[in-house]
Phi, psi and omega in degrees: 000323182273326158327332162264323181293318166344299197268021190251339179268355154267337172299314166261003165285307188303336180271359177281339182272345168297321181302330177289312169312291194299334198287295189323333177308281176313312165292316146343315177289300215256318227035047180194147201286160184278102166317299180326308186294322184251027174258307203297302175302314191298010179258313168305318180293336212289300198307309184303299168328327209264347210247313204267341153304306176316322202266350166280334144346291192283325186283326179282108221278059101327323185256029182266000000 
């Protein structure tokens, strides 16, 4: 089981820095940043915070 959430949270870390790519892209073309692109990483860097609080959650039995 951790071994896969392992890869399913580098897998939405990697579309979060593509998202970073693309903003970076776009502005580069255009001069002006991609939304899409820097919506979609801060919902991927957000998803990522949230799966690695949890899981110091479960381990620190303090917050229980």
């Amino acid at each position: 089981m951790s071994i896969g959430v392992t890869v399913a949270v580098v897998v939405v870390f990697a579309l979060g820095v593509l998202g970073l790519a693309r903003a970076e892209a776009a502005r580069e073309e255009n001069g002006t940043g991609s939304t899409v692109g820097l919506t979609q990483a801060g919902l991927c860097f957000v998803a990522c915070a949230a799966v690695v609080a949890y899981g110091i959650y479960l381990i620190v039995p303090q917050f229980h």
